[in-house]
C-alpha positions as CSV (number, residue, x, y, z in Angstrom):
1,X,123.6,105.6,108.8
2,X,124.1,104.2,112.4
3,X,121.3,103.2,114.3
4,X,120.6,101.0,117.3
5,X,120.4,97.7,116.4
6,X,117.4,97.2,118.8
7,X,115.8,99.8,116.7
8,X,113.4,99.5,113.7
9,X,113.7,100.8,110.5
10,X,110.9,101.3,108.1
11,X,111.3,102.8,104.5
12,X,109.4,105.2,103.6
13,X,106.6,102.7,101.8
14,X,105.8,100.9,104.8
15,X,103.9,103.7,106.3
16,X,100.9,104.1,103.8
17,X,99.2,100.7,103.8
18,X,99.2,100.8,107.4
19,X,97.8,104.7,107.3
20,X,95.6,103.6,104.4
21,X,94.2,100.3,106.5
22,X,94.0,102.3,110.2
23,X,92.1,105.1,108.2
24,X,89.7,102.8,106.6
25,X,88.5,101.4,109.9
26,X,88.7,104.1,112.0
27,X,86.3,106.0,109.5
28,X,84.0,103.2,110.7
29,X,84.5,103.6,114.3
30,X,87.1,100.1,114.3
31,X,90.8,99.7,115.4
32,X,92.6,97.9,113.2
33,X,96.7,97.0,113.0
34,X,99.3,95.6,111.2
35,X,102.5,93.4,112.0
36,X,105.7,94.6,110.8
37,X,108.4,91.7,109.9
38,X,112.3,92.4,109.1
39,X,115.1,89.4,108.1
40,X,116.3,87.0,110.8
41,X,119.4,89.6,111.6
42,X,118.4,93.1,111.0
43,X,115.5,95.6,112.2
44,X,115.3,96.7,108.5
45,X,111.3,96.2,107.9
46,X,111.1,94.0,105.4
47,X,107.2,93.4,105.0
48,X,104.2,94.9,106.4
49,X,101.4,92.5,107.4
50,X,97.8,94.5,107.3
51,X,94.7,92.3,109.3
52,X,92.2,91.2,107.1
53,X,89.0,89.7,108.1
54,X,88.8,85.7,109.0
55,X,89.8,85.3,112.3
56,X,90.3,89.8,113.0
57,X,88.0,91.1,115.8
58,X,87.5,95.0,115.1
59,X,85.4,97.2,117.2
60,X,85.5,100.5,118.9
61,X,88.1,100.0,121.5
62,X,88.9,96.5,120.6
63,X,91.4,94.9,118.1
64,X,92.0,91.0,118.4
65,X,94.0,88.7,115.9
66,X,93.1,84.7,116.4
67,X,95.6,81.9,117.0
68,X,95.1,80.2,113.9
69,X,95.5,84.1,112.0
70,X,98.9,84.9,114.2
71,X,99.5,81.1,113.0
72,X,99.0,81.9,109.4
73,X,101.7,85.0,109.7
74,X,104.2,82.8,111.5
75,X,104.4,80.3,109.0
76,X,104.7,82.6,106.2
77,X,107.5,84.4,108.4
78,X,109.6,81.3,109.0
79,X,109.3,79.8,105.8
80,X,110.7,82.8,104.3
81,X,113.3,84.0,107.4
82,X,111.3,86.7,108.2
83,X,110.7,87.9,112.1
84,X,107.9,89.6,113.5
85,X,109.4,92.4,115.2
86,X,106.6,94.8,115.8
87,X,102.5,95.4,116.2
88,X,101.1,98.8,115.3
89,X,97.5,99.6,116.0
90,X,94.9,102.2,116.0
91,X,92.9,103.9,118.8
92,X,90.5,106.5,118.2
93,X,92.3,109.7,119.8
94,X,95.4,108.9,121.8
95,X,98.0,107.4,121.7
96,X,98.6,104.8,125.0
97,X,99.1,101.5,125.5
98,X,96.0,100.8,127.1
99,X,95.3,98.1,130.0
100,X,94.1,96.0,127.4
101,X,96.9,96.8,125.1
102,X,99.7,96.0,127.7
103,X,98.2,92.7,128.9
104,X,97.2,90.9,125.6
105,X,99.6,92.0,123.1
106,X,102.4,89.7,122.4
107,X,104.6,90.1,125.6
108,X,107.9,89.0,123.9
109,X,111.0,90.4,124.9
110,X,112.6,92.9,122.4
111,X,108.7,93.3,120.6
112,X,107.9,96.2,119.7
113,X,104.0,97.7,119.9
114,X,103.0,101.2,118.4
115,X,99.3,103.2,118.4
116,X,98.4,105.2,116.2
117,X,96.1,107.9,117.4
118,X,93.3,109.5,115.6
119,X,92.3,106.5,113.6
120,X,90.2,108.7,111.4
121,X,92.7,110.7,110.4
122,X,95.9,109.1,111.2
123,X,99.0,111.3,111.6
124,X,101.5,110.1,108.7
125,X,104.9,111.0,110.9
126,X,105.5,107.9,113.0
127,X,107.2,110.5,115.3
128,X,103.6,111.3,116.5
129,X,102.7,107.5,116.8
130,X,103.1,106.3,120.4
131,X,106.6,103.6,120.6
132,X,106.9,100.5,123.4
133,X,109.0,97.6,123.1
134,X,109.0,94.6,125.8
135,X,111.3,94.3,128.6
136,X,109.5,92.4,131.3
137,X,106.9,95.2,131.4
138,X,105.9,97.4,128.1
139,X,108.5,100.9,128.5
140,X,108.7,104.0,125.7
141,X,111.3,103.4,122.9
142,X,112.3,105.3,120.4
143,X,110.3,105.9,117.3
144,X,111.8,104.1,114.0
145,X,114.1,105.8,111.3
146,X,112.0,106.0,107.9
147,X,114.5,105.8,105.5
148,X,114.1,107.0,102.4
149,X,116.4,104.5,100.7
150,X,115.6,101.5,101.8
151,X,113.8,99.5,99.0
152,X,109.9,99.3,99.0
153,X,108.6,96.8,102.2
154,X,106.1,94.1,100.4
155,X,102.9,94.4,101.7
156,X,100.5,91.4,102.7
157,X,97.1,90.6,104.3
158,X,97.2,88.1,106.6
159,X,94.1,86.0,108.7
160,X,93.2,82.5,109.3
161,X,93.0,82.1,105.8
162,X,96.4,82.6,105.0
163,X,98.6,85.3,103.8
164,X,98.4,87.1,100.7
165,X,99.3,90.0,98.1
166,X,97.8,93.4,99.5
């Protein structure tokens, strides 16, 4: 398979915990997100980092991760050669970067941010999730490959309290 090595891949495990999580929350009117990490030299997603609680700011319209929480994921990231390549988060019915969205998320060049609309009932095709990645100002990319034989992505919580088994 030949893809864009700016482009993310996800196999095909790394979608449910973040469906499972967004659905969760938006059933109680929150957004909520996840970080997705790959190796040091690929865009293969490696892991999927779901929020958890110490240090995570849910609300309607609102999703916020702490310092000391981003800190947490970092660490774990480095010490095992891991990057943080992408954020995906919920909103309640479409999906936009909103003003919020394009000013406060992690501005890095190359990062990629996605929504997932209808938090309540999250659509499971990451085709109908809305794509941005970082170029001096947030601009549409192209949605991810799931391939189906990549091996399973690990899945972790992470918050000012660390990071941990899902």
């Amino acid at each position: 398979m030949t893809t864009d090595t700016r482009e993310l891949v996800l196999p095909a495990s790394a979608v449910d915990p973040v469906l499972e999580e967004i659905r969760r929350h938006g059933l109680a009117d929150l957004e909520t997100g996840a970080l997705l990490l790959t190796g040091q030299s690929d865009m293969h997603v490696l892991v999927v980092a779901v929020a958890g609680a110490a240090g995570i700011v849910r609300g309607p319209g609102l999703f916020a991760v702490s310092a000391v929480a981003y800190d947490q994921l970092f660490t774990f990231a480095e010490e095992r050669s891991y990057r943080a390549r992408a954020m995906v988060h919920s909103h309640p019915e479409e999906a936009f970067l909103s003003r919020t969205d394009r000013v406060y998320s992690l501005r890095v060049p190359g990062f990629v941010s996605a929504v997932v609309p209808t938090y309540t009932a999250p659509p499971a095709n990451p085709a109908s999730w809305g794509w941005w990645r970082f170029e001096r100002d947030w601009v549409p990319c192209t949605t991810p490959v799931v391939d189906l034989t990549l091996p399973p992505a690990r899945t972790v919580v992470f918050d000012e309290e660390g990071v941990r088994e899902y």
